[in-house]
C-alpha positions in Angstrom: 7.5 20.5 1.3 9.5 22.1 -1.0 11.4 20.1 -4.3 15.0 20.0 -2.4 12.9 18.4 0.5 11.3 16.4 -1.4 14.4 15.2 -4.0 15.9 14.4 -0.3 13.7 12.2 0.9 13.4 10.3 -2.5 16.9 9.6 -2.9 17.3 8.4 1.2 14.2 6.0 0.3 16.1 4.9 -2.9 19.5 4.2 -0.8 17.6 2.4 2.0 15.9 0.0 -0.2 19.1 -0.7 -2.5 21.0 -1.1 1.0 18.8 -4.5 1.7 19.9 -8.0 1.3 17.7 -9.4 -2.1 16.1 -11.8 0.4 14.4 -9.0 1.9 13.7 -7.4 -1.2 11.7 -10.3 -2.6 9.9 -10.7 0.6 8.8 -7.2 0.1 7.6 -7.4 -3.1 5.8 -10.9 -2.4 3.8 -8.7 0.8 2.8 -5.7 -1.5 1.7 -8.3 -4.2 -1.5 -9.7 -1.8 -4.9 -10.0 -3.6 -7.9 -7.6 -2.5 -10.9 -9.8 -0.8 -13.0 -11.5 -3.7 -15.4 -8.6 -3.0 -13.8 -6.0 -3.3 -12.4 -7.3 -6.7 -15.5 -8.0 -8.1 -17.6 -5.0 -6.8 -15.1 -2.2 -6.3 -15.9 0.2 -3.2 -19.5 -1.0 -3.0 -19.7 -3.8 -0.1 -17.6 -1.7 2.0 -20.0 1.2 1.5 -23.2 -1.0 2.6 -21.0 -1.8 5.2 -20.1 0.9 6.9 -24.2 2.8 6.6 -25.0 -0.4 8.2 -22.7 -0.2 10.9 -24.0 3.8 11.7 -27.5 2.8 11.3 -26.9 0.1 14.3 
């Protein structure tokens, strides 16, 4: 992707969000603002690792 491509599809992603109502906007922001599972706060990567070897090894 070159810069002028990339400039492009910046400033249509910029106009698209600035286009919606504020309800949506906050609604948005309020989605991306979820919590990770307690485990994966408190041990990273790790459980999902041990998962995933588990689930080959069956």
């Amino acid at each position: 992707m070159s810069g002028n491509d990339y400039i492009k599809f910046l400033t249509e992603q910029f106009v698209s969000y600035m286009d919606l109502p504020p309800e949506e906007k906050k609604k948005r922001r309020v989605e991306g603002n979820e919590r990770p599972s307690i485990s994966n706060r408190w041990f990273g990567v790790l459980p999902f690792a041990f998962k995933s070897i588990r689930k080959k090894a069956e």
